[in-house]
Each structure stands twice: as structure tokens, then as C-alpha cells.
C-alpha positions in Angstrom: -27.5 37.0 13.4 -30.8 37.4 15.6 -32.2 33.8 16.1 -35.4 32.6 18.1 -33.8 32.8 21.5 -32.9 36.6 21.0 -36.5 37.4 19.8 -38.1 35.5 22.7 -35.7 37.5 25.1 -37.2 40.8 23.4 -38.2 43.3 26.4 -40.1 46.6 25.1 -39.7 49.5 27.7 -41.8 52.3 25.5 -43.5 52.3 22.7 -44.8 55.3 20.2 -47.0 55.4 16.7 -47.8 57.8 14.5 -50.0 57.9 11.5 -48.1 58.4 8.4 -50.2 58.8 5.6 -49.6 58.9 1.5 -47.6 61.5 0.6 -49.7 62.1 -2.9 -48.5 65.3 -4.7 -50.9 68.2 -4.8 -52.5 67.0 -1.8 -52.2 68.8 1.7 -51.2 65.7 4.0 -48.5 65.3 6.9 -48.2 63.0 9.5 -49.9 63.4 12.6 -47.4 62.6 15.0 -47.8 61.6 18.9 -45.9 63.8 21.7 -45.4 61.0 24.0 -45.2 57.6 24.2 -48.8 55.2 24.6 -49.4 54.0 27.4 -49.2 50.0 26.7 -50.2 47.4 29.6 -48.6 44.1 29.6 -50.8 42.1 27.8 -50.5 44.2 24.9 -46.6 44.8 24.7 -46.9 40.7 24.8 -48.9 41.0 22.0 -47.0 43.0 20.0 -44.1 40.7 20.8 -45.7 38.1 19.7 -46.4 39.3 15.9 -43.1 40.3 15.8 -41.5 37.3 16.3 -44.0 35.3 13.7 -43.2 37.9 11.1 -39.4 38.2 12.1 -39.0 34.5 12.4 -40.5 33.9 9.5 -39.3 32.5 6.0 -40.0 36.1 5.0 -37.1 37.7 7.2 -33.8 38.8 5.9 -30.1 39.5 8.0 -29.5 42.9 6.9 -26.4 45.6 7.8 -26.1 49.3 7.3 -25.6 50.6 4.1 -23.0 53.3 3.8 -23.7 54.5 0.5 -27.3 55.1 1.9 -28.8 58.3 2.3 -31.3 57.7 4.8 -31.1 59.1 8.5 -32.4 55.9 10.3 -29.0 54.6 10.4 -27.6 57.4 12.6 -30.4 57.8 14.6 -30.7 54.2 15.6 -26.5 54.6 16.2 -27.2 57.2 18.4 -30.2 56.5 20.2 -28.4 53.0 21.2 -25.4 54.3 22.5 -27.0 55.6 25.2 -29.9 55.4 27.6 -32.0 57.7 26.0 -35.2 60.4 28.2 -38.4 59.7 27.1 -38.3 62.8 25.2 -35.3 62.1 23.4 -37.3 58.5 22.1 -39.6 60.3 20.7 -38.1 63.0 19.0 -36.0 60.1 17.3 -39.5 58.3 16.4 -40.9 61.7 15.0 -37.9 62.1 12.5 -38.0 58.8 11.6 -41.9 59.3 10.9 -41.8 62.3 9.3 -38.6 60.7 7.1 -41.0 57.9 6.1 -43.7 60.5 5.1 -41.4 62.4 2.4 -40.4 59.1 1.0 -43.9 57.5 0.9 -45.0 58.9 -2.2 -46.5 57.1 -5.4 -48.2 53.8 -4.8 -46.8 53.3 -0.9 -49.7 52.9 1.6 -50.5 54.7 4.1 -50.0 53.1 7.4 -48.9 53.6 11.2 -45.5 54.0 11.7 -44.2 52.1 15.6 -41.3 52.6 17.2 -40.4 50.2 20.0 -37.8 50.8 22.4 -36.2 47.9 24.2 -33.3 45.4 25.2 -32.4 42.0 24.3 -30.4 40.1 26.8 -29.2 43.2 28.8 -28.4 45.2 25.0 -30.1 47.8 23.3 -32.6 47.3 21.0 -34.6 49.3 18.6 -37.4 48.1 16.7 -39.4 49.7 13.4 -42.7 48.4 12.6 -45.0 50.0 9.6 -48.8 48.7 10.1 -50.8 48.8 7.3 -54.1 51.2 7.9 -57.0 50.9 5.5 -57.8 53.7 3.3 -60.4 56.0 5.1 -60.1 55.0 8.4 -60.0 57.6 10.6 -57.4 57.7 14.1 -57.8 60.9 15.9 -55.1 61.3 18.8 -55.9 62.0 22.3 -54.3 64.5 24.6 -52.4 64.1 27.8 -51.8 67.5 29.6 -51.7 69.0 26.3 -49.8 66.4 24.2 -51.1 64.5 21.6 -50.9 60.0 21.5 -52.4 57.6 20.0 -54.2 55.8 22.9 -54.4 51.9 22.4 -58.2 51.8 23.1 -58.5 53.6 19.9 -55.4 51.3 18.2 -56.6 48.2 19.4 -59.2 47.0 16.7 -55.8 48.1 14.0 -53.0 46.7 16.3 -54.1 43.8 18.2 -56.8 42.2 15.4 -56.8 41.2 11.7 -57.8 45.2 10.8 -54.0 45.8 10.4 -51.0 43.9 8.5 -47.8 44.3 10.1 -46.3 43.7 6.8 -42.7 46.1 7.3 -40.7 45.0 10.5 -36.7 46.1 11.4 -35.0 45.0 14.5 -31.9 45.8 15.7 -29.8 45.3 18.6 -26.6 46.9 19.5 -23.7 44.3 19.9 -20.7 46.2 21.6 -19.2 49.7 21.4 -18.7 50.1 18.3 -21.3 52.0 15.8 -21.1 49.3 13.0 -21.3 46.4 15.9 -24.8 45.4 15.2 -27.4 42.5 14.7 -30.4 43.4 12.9 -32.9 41.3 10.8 -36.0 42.7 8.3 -39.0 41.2 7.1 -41.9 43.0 4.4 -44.4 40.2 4.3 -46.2 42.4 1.5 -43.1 41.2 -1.3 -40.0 39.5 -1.3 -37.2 42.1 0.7 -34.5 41.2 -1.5 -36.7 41.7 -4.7 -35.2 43.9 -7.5 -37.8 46.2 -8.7 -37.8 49.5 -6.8 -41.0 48.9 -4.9 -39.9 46.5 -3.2 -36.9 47.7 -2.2 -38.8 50.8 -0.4 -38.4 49.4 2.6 -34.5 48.3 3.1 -34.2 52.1 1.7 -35.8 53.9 4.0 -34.2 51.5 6.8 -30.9 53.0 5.4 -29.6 49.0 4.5 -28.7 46.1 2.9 -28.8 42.1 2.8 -25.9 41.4 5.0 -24.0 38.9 2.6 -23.4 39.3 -0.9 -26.4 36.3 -2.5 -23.0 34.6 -4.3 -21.4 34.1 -1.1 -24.6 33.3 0.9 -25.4 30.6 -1.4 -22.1 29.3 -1.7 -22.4 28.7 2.2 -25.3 27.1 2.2 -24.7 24.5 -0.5 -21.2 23.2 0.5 -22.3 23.2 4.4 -25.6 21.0 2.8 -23.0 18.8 1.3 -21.2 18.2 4.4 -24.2 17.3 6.3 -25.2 14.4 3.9 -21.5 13.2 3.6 -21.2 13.0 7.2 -24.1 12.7 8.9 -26.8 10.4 6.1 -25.1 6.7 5.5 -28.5 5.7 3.7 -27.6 6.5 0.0 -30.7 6.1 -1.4 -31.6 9.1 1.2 -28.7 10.8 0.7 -29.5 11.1 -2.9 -33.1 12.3 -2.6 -32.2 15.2 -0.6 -29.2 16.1 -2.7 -31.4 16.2 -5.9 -33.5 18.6 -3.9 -31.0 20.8 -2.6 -29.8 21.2 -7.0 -33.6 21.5 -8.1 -34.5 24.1 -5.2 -31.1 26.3 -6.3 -31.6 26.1 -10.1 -34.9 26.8 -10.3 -36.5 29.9 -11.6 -37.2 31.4 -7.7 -35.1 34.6 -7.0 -34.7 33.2 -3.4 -34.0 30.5 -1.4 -35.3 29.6 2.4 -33.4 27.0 4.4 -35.7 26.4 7.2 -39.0 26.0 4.0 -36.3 23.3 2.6 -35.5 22.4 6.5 -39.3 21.5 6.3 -40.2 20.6 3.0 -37.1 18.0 2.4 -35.4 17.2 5.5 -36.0 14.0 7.2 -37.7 14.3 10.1 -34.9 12.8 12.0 -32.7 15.1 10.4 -34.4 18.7 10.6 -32.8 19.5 13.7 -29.4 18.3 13.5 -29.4 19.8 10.0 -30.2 23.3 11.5 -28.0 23.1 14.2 -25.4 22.4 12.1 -26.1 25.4 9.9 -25.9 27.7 13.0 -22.4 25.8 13.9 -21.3 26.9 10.3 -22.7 30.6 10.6 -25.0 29.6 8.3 -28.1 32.0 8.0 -31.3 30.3 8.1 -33.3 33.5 7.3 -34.6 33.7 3.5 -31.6 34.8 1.2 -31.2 35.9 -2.7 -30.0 33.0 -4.5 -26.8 33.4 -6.7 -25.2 30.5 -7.4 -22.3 31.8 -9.6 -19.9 30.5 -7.5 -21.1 26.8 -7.2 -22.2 27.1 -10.8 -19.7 24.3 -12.0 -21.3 21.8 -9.1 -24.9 21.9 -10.3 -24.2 21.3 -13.6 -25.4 17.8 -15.4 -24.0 16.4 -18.2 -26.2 14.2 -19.9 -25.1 10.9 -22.9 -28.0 10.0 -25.0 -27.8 6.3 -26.6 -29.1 5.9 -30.2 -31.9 3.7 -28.6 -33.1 6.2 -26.1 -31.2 5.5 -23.1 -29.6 8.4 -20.9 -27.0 8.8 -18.4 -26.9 11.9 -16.3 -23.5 13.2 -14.5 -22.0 15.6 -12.4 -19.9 17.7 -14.4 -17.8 17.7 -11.2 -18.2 14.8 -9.9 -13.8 14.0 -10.8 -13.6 10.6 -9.3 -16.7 9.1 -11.4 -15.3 7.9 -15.2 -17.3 7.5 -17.7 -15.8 5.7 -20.9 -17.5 6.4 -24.5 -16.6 4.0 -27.7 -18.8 3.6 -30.7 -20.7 1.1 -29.1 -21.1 1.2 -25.7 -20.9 3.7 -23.1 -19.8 2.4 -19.5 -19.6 4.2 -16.0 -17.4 3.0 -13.8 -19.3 3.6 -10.3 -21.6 1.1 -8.2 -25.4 1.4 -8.3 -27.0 2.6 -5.1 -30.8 3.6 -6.6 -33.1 2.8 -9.3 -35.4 5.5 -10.5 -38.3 3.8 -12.2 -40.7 6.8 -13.1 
């Protein structure tokens, strides 16, 4: 999983763009594409770093993996281009496909936009990053040459890049791990809709990337909630506080939202004195802390309530799991046999 400390170790050697515009049928477009890499200074690349990490750190960001049922190129050509130290020319003839890829699969209501293509290291290992930058409709970015070869020079992609002209709203990363071609890291993020939305729009992105959300949502979930559990048995005495965030961790997971961010709950429900500990003790169980699809069919039977009306209005509320708490029902009375720890007077 690529965490904070791998982003801020991010080192970008070259970097590439090309405008990609809508591929709109009927319509004579194709994507102007850049023969060499732009020239970037340092204050820039640290720029660019710097949006990166805020959109791939961000609630928004997904773990994802390769799909092998995929039909999308980007897979092997990231495989290949990380093997290996790769010429300049060979960078960007693997940007080019990848642009001109992006161009036959933007068609319909896809926006036009700049396509980047980073090429870099993390901790001493290949790295490869995809950015898509939303352009606005009309604007016009004509290419300079250098002895004959076309770029987009950042003078002229400065007012798009480095200011609040252009959304980076699409970001990959991915890093090579070891050897092997299925031993990567690699982490998304489309800030325009939820990545791991089901409607085929949304999906545009992991598609043309050639991937999917690395853990199946039912498993993910799964994680989450018993390594949540863990924490409050062990680590919050206080049952009164205990309780609080347990009712949150049930609400957040059976409500109506298709997914589910533990460092928003980190923040939202956590006690302060508790955020970090709580996190670190997600990492320790390889616990993601990047946004995931919620599916909780396999806890299903632990968020469950069971609920006992009295004929004068009185309620008692259960878990329908909860095997060492007894409840015992007559015709008169009902009686749980457990201790008190909170009063809920609202």
C-alpha cells in the first residue's frame, strides 16, 4: 500500500504532456502529442508533487491492482517501462501510446484534458505516475519546438498546471516492488466522482488504467470492522466512550453511502487521543486507510439490532450477536441480564 512516507519520498526525473482532446464522432480531432519531454525546473516538479500528494492522500484515493481481464495497454507498458531504466525516447513513446489510448477511449461526455506522464523513483524503486488535468473548453495550447520537435513548454502550462485554471481530478501511481511483473504498489484517485462508483462513467478512469480496487469491498470491510473492534476492546476502558464510537463505526457502515473512509471516520469520530494510535494500529493490521467500497455481507450478522417493544412504549435494543448478553421475556416483564454503563436521555 503507498502511504504518506512513500509519496513524500516521490522523486520525478522527466516529465511529458500532451493535449488529449474529446474524441466526438464526426469531428476531425487527435491529440497533439509532445516529442520530448518539458523542460521542468525544481520549483515546479515540487509543485506538481505537491498536488499529487493532496489528491493521492486524500479521502478520495483508492489501492488498486492490475486487472487481468482488462483490455487496456497501460498495464504492460507500465510493466515494461519499470523493468528497466528506460532512454528518454523510449519515455516518451510509452507516454504517446498511452495518450493516444486515452484519446480513442475519451469519447461521449469525457473532457477534454492534458494527459502527464511522470517518470520517477520512490525510495530507490521505479515509479510511474498518470495524471489527467482538466483543460477548459476552448482554451487553446499550441506546442513549441526544440530543434524540430514539438513540447508543451511550462511557460505556456503554467497558468493550467501550477494555478486554479486546471483540476487534477484523475491521478495513478505506481511503483514497482521487486522482480516480478505483478509485484506492485499503486494507488488512484478521480476527485471528479467516487473511483469505486458503479455507473460506467465513473468507472472510465480505473478502465483506461487497465485496474481494479485491490480487495474485494466484502473482505475490505470485514477488516476494517473487526480490527475497529479490537481497538475499543483493548485499547478504550471508558465504556461510556467505548460505546459512542462503536455506535458510530454501525451507523457509518449501514448507512445509505456506497463507501466508506477510515481516516474521514479517523477524524470525524476518533478521540483526539486516540486518532493516532487508532491508525497506527490499522497499518499494523494491513488495514487500508484509503477510501473503500463498503460491503458488509460478511459482518452482516454483527450490525444487526434486535429491538423488544413494551406495551407501554418502552424499547430495548440488542445485538443479535452479542451471545453472552440474555435477555429473558414472560408475559409481564422483560429482563436483561447485563450491567448498565450509559444512559441515553434524548
Amino acid at each position: 500500500m503507498i502511504g504518506p512516507d512513500d509519496l513524500a519520498a516521490l522523486s520525478i526525473k522527466r516529465v511529458i504532456f500532451h493535449d488529449v482532446p474529446r474524441n466526438t464522432k464526426g469531428q476531425d480531432a487527435a491529440p497533439v502529442l509532445s516529442d520530448i519531454p518539458t523542460p521542468v525546473d525544481a520549483e515546479r516538479i515540487e509543485h506538481l508533487k505537491a498536488r499529487m500528494r493532496r489528491a493521492l492522500g486524500s479521502r478520495s484515493a483508492y489501492a488498486i491492482e492490475f486487472n487481468p481481464k482488462s483490455p487496456s495497454p497501460i498495464p504492460e507498458i507500465i510493466r515494461k517501462h519499470t523493468a528497466k531504466t528506460q532512454t528518454e525516447a523510449q519515455f516518451v513513446k510509452t507516454s504517446q501510446v498511452m495518450a493516444t489510448y486515452l484519446f480513442e477511449q475519451q469519447v461521449g461526455a469525457s473532457s477534454p484534458g492534458l494527459l502527464a506522464v511522470l517518470d520517477g523513483r520512490i525510495s530507490g524503486k521505479p515509479a510511474i505516475a498518470i495524471l489527467k488535468l482538466e483543460r477548459e473548453e476552448g482554451a487553446q495550447l499550441e506546442p513549441s519546438t526544440k530543434g524540430n520537435k514539438k513540447t508543451f513548454a511550462m511557460s505556456v502550462l503554467d497558468n493550467l498546471v501550477l494555478t486554479g485554471g486546471t483540476k487534477l481530478f484523475k491521478n495513478a501511481l505506481f511503483v514497482r516492488t521487486g522482480p516480478n511483473d505483478q509485484n506492485f504498489a499503486a494507488i488512484a484517485c478521480d476527485n471528479q466522482r467516487s473511483f469505486a462508483a458503479t455507473v460506467a462513467m465513473a468507472q472510465f478512469w480505473q478502465k483506461f488504467l487497465g485496474c481494479k480496487l485491490r480487495e474485494e469491498p466484502r473482505i475490505t470491510t470485514k477488516r476494517f470492522f473487526e480490527a475497529a473492534v479490537e481497538y475499543l476492546n483493548v485499547h478504550i476502558p471508558d465504556p461510556v466512550e467505548k460505546t459512542d464510537v462503536y455506535e458510530h463505526i454501525l451507523s457509518e457502515l449501514k448507512s445509505q453511502k456506497h463507501t466508506f473512509s477510515p481516516k474521514a471516520f479517523i477524524e470525524d469520530y476518533m478521540p483526539s487521543a486516540h486518532r493516532q494510535k487508532f491508525e497506527n494500529h490499522l497499518r499494523e493490521r494491513h488495514v487500508t486507510l484509503q477510501q473503500f467500497t463498503v460491503d458488509t455481507s460478511e459482518i452482516v450478522g454483527h450490525l444487526k439490532r434486535k429491538t423488544y417493544y413494551t406495551s407501554k412504549g418502552a424499547s430495548v435494543t440488542i445485538p443479535e450477536k452479542a451471545a453472552d448478553l440474555k435477555v429473558v421475556i414472560d408475559e409481564h416483564q422483560i429482563s436483561v441480564l447485563d450491567r448498565v454503563e450509559k444512559v441515553d436521555t434524548k
